[in-house]
C-alpha positions in Angstrom: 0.0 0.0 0.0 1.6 3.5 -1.2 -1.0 5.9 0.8 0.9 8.5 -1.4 2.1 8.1 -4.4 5.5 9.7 -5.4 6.1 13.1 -7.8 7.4 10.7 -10.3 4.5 8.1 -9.9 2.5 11.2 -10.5 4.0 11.9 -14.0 3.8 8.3 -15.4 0.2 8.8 -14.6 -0.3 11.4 -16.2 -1.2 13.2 -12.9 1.0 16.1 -12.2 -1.7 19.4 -12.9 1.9 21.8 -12.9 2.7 20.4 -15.8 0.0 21.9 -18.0 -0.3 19.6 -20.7 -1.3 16.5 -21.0 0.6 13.3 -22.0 0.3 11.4 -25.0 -2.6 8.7 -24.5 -1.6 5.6 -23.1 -2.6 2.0 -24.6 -4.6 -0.1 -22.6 -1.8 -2.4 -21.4 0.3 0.7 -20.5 -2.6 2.3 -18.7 -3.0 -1.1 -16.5 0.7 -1.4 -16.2 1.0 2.7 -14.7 -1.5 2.4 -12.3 -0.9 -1.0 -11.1 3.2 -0.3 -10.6 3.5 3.3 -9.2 2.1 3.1 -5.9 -1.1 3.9 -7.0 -1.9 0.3 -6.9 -0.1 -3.3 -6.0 -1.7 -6.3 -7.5 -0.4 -9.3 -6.3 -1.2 -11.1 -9.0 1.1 -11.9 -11.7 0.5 -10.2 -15.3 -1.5 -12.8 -16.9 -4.1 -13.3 -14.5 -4.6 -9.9 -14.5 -6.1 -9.7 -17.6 -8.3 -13.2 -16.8 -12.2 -13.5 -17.5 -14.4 -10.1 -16.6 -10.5 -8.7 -15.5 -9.9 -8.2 -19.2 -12.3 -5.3 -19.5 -9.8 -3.2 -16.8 -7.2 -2.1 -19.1 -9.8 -0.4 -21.7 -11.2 1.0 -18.9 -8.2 2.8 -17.3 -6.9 3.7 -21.0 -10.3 6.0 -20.7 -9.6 7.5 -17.7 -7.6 10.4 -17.8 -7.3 13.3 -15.3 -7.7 17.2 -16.7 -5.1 19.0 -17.2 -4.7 22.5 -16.9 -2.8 25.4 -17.8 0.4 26.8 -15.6 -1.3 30.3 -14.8 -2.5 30.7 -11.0 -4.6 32.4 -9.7 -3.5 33.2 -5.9 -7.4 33.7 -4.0 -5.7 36.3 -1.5 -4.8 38.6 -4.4 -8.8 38.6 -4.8 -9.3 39.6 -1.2 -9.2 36.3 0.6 -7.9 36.4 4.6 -6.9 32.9 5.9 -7.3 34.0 9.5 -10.2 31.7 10.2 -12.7 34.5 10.8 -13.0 36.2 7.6 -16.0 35.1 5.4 -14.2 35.0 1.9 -17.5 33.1 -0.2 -16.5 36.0 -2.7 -12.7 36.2 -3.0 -12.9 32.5 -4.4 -15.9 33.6 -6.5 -13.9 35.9 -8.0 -10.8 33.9 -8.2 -12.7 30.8 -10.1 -14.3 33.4 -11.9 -10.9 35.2 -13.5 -9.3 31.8 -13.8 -12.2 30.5 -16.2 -12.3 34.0 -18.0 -8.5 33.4 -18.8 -9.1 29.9 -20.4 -8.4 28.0 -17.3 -5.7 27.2 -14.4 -5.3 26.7 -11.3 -6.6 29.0 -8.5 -4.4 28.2 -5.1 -5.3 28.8 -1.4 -2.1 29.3 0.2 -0.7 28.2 3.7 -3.7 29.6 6.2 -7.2 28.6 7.1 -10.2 30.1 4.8 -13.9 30.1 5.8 -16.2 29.8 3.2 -19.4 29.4 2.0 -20.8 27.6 -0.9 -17.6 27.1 -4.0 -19.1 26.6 -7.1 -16.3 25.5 -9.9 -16.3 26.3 -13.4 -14.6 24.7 -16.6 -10.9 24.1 -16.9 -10.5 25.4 -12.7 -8.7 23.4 -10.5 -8.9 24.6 -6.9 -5.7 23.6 -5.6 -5.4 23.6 -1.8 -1.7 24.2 -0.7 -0.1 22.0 2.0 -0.7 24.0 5.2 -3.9 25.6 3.3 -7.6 24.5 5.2 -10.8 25.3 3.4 -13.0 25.8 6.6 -16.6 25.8 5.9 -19.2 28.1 7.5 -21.5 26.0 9.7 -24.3 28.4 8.7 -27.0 26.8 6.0 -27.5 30.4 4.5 -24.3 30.4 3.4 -25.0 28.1 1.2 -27.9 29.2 -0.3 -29.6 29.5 -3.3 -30.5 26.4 -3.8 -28.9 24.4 -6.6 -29.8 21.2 -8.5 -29.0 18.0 -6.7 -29.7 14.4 -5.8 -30.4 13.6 -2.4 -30.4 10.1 -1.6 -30.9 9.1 -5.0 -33.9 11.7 -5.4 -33.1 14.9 -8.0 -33.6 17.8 -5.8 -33.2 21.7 -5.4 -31.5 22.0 -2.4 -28.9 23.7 -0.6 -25.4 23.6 -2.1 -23.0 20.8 -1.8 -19.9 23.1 -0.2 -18.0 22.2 -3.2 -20.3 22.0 -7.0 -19.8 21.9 -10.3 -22.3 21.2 -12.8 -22.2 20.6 -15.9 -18.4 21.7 -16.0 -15.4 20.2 -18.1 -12.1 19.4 -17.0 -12.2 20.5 -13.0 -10.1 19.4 -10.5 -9.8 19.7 -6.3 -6.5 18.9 -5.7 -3.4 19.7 -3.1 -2.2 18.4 0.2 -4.2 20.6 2.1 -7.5 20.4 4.2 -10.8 20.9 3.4 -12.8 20.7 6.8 -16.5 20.7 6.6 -17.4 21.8 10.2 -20.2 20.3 10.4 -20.0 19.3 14.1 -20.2 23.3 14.8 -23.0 23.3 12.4 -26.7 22.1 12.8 -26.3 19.4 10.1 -26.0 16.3 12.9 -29.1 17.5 14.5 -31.5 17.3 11.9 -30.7 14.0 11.3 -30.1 12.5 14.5 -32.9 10.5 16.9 -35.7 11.3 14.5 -34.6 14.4 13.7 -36.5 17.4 11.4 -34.7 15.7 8.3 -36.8 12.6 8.4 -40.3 14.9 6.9 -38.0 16.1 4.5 -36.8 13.2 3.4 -40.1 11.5 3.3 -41.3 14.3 1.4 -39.0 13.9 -1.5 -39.2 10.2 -1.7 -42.8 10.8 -2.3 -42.0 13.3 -5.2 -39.9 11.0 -6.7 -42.1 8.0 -6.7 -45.6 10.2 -8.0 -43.4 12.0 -10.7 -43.6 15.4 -9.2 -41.4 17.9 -11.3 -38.1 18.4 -10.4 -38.6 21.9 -10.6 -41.2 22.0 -8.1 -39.0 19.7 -5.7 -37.5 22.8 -3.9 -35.9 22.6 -0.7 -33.2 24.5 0.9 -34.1 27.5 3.6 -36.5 26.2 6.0 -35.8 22.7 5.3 -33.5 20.3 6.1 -31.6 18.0 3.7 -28.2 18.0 4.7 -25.7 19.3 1.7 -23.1 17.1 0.3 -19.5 18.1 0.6 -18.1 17.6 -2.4 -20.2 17.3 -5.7 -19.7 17.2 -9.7 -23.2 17.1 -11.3 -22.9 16.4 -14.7 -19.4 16.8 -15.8 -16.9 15.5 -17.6 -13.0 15.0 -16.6 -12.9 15.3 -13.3 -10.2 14.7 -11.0 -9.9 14.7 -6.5 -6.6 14.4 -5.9 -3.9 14.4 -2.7 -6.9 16.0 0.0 -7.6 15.6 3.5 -11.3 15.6 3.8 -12.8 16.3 7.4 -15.9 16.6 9.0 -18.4 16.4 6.0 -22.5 17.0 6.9 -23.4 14.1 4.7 -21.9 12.2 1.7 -18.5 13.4 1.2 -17.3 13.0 -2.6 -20.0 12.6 -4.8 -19.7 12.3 -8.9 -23.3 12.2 -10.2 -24.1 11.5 -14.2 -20.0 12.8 -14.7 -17.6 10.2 -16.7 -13.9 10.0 -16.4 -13.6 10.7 -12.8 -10.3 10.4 -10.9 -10.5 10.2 -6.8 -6.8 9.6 -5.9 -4.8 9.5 -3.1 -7.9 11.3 -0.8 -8.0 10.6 2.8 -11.7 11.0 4.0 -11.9 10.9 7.8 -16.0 12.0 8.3 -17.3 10.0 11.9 -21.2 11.8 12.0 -24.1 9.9 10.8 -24.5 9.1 7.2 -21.3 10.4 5.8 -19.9 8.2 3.1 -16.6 8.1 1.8 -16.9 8.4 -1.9 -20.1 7.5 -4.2 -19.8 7.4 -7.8 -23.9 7.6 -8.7 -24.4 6.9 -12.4 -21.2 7.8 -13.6 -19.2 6.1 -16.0 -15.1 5.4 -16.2 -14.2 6.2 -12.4 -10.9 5.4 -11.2 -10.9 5.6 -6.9 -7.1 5.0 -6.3 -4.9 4.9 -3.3 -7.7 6.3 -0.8 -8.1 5.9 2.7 -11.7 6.1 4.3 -12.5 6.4 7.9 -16.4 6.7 7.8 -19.6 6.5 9.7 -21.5 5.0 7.0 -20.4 3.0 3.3 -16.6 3.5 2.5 -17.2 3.7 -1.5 -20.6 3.3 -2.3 -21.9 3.2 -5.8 -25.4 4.3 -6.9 -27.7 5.1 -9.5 -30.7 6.4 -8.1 -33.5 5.8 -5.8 -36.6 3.9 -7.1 -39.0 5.6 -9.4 -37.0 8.9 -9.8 -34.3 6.1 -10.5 -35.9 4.9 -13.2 -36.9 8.1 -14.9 -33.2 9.4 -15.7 -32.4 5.6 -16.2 -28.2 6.1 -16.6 -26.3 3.2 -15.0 -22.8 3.5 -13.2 -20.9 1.5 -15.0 -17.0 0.5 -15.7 -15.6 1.9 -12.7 -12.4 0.7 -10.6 -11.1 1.0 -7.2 -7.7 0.2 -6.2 -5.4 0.3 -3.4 -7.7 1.8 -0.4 -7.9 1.2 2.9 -11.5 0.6 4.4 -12.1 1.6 8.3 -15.9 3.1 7.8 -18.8 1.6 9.9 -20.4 -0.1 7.1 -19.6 -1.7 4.0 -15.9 -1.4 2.8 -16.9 -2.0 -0.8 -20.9 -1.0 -1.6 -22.8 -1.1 -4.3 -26.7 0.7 -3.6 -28.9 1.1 -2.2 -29.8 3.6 -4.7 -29.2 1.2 -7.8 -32.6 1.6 -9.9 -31.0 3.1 -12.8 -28.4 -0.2 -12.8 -24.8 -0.7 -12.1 -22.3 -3.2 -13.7 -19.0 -3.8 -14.7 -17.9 -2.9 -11.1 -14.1 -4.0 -10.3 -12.2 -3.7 -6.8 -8.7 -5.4 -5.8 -5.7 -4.6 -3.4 -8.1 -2.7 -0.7 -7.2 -3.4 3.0 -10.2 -3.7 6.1 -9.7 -2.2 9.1 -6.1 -2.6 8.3 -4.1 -1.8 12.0 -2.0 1.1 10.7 -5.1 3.0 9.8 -7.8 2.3 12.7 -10.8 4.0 11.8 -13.8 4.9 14.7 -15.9 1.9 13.4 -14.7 -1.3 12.0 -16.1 -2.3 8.9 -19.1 -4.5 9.0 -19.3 -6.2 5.5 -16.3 -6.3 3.0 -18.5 -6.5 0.1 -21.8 -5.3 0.4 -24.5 -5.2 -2.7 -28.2 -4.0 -1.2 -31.1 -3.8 -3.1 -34.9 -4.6 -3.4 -37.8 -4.4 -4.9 -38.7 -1.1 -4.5 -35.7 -0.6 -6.0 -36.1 -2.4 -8.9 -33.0 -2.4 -11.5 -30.3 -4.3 -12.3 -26.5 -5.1 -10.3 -24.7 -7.4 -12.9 -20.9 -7.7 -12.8 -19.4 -6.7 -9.0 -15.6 -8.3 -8.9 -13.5 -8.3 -6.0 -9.6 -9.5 -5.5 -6.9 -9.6 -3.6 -8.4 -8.1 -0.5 -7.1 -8.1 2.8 -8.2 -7.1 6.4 -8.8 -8.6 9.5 -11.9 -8.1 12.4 -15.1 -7.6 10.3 -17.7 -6.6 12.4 -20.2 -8.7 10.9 -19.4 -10.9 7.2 -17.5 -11.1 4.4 -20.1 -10.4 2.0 -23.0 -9.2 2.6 -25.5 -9.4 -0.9 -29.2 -9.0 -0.1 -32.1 -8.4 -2.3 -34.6 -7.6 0.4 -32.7 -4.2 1.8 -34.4 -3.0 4.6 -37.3 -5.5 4.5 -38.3 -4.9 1.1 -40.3 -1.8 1.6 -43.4 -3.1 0.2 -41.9 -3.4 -3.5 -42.9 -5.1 -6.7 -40.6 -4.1 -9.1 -38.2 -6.8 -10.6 -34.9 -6.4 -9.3 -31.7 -8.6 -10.2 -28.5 -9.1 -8.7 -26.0 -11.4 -10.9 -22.1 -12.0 -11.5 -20.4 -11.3 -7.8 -17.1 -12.5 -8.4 -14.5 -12.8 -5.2 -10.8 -14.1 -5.7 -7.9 -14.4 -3.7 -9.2 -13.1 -0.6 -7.3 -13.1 3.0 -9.5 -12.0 6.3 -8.8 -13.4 9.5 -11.9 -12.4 11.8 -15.6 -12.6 10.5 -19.4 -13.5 12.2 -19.2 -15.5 8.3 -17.9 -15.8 5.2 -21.3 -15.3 3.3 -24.8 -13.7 3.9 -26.3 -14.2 0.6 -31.0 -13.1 0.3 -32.4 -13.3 -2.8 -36.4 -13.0 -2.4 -38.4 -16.0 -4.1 -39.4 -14.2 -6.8 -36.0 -12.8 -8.4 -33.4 -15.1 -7.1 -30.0 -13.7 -6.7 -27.8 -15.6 -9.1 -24.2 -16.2 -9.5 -21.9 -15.7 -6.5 -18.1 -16.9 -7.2 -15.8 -17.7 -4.3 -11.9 -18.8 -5.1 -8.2 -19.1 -4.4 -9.3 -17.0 -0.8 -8.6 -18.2 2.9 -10.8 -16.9 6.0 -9.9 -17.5 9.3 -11.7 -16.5 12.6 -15.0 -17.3 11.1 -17.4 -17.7 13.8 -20.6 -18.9 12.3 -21.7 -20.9 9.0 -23.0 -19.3 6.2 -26.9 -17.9 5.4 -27.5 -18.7 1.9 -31.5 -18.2 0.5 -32.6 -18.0 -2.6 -29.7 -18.4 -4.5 -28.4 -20.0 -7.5 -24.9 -20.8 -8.8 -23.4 -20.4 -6.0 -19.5 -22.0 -6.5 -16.0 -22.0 -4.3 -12.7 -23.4 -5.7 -9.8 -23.4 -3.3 -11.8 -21.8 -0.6 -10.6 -22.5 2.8 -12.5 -21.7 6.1 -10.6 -21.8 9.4 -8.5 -24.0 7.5 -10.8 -26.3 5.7 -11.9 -26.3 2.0 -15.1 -25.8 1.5 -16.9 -28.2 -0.8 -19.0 -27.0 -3.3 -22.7 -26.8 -2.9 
């Protein structure tokens, strides 16, 4: 594990913004080959396998993948008025700053060595806010400052509601990148409240389910001031070439890096360390070509999570996640290490995950991780999860199982629609410390079909596995507390 990588890793990836130009595209073999030999990831596996079965779609996928490049002109956001003593509001010296930077064709705007409070950033094409090491983004813990409302999805549900604290919509290449801090401050804010023990959140949230599933406008779905949705921290709606690169992220109010409908995403080398309730790590929501690469998640909810939508309003934009990859992370969140839902209506596939460590003992996170792998969905729901492959993972103490892949999330919720999970592939796994190995619930009408187990030793597994509804269910060269287990 290479937490992070080095300058001249950077370069071979094509990943250093100074340089201003980017490198000449890479083949799919040499895309593989920089990624997994840099520090960005370390497969274990030799070269041949890697490129085995579903495997052989990785390479293409990674040769698509390219982070934005930028210009060298900078764009310093004090010499627009910003004060980094901690007190100063400056919401409108990095206005100003993304502004000038996207009127001069792009670059990069830089907050220097000091902390900056903020409201609401909103990124334009071809800016990469680049937070310097020493440099904190602090953000207001006021909602108002992060008002008007803007278009969102909440929970799956498309939304008017406040601001994430970072968005971008619609935007070409954009970047956050630096070794610096941005610190959501949202335990000084009311965000934890409105949530927590039945909090005001909960009518709120009701509400806009119930938009979503009668087909009110999105226009009309307006929340913000006098509501209480929590904001993301961290948002790209609807862009392309986007790249989170070297950041500390702290103390988010809700989900903490969140791509929706963008394609060639990049979220590298990002340590997310966000303990309130509901605060995932990173969730890729029908997005297409993410790479999530040498992160490290300490979270109070799903470590990586991917989505695509919550159940009717899922189904009416209809875009799938699809060909994304995660390498090289360490998982210490509260839930599941690797997620898929349980906004999946619009569909997810072609999902691949390898060298991640759980609850790995030099990065102890506030919760352990409950689930290595965890795929929820139902039939309210509906959609389609076909293709989630996992390899070479490591960890010990899992709260609960290894994997965790139910079709009847949360009891159902009084669904009908047809719903489908298919193709969950696990190889070469090593955990010592599980309740089980497997927790598999399909529902009797749409059995889940096609879980994979091989080449993978578990020790420290307390109890036998709860398989129902299932079909094609295989292990080869699966041992459990030292014994193979035999096929079905």
């Amino acid at each position: 594990m290479h937490p992070r990588p080095s300058r001249r890793a950077a370069l071979r990836t094509g990943g250093l913004l100074a340089a201003g130009t980017l490198l000449p595209p890479l083949s799919a073999e040499q895309a593989y080959a920089a990624t997994a030999n840099t520090g960005l990831a370390t497969p274990s596996t030799d070269a041949a396998a890697a490129y085995t079965g579903a495997w052989r779609a990785v390479p293409g996928i990674l040769a698509r993948i390219r982070p934005p490049a930028f210009p060298r002109r900078t764009f310093r956001v004090t010499d627009y008025g910003a004060v980094g003593d901690g007190r100063t509001m400056n919401t409108a010296a990095f206005r100003a700053a993304i502004a000038a930077c996207h009127r001069a064709g792009g670059g990069h705007v830089v907050v220097p060595e000091g902390r900056f409070l903020t409201g609401a950033i909103h990124l334009r094409s071809r800016v990469d806010l680049h937070v310097a090491e020493g440099a904190t983004i602090a953000f207001s813990p006021d909602p108002r400052d992060f008002l008007p409302v803007v278009l969102t999805r909440w929970e799956g549900t498309e939304a008017y509601n406040y601001s994430p604290f970072i968005y971008a919509y619609g935007e070409r290449d954009v970047a956050v990148t630096g070794c610096g801090t941005l610190d959501g401050q949202a335990r000084l804010g009311p965000w934890e409240s409105w949530y927590r023990d039945g909090g005001p959140q909960a009518a709120d949230q009701k509400l806009l389910r119930e938009m979503g599933s009668t087909g009110v406008p999105v226009a009309k779905r307006v929340f913000g001031d006098g509501h209480h949705l929590r904001p993301k921290m961290v948002q790209f709606y609807r862009c392309r070439n986007v790249l989170v690169s070297g950041l500390t992220i702290v103390d988010p109010p809700m989900w903490t890096v969140h791509p929706v409908l963008s394609s060639n995403v990049t979220v590298r080398d990002v340590t997310v360390d966000s303990t309130l309730y509901n605060t995932d790590g990173c969730d890729p929501e029908c997005c297409s070509d993410v790479l999530i690469t040498g992160c490290r998640f300490n979270t109070n909810d799903d470590c990586v999570a991917v989505k695509s939508g919550r159940d009717e309003d899922g189904h009416r934009v209809g875009v799938p996640s699809r060909n994304i990859v995660v390498r090289d992370c360490r998982f210490s969140g509260r839930w599941g290490g690797m997620t898929v839902g349980s906004e999946m209506s619009g569909g997810v596939r072609d999902i691949f995950a390898e060298d991640c460590a759980i609850n790995p003992p030099d990065f102890p996170g506030r919760y352990p991780v409950k689930y290595a792998l965890y795929v929820k969905a139902n039939k309210k729901r509906g959609g389609t999860v076909d293709g989630v492959h996992i390899r070479n993972f490591t960890g010990q103490g899992v709260e609960r199982d290894i994997a965790f892949v139910t079709m009847d999330y949360n009891g159902g919720e009084d669904g009908t629609l047809p719903v489908s999970i298919r193709n969950i592939h696990l190889d070469r796994m090593e955990i010592d410390g599980a309740q089980a190995v497997l927790r598999l619930v399909g529902v009797e009408t749409d059995h889940l079909r096609g879980v994979h187990l091989s080449r993978s030793a578990f020790t420290g597994i307390r109890d036998p596995d709860s398989v129902v509804h299932t079909d094609d269910l295989t292990f080869r060269r699966v041992f459990v507390n030292g014994q193979e287990v035999p096929q079905p």
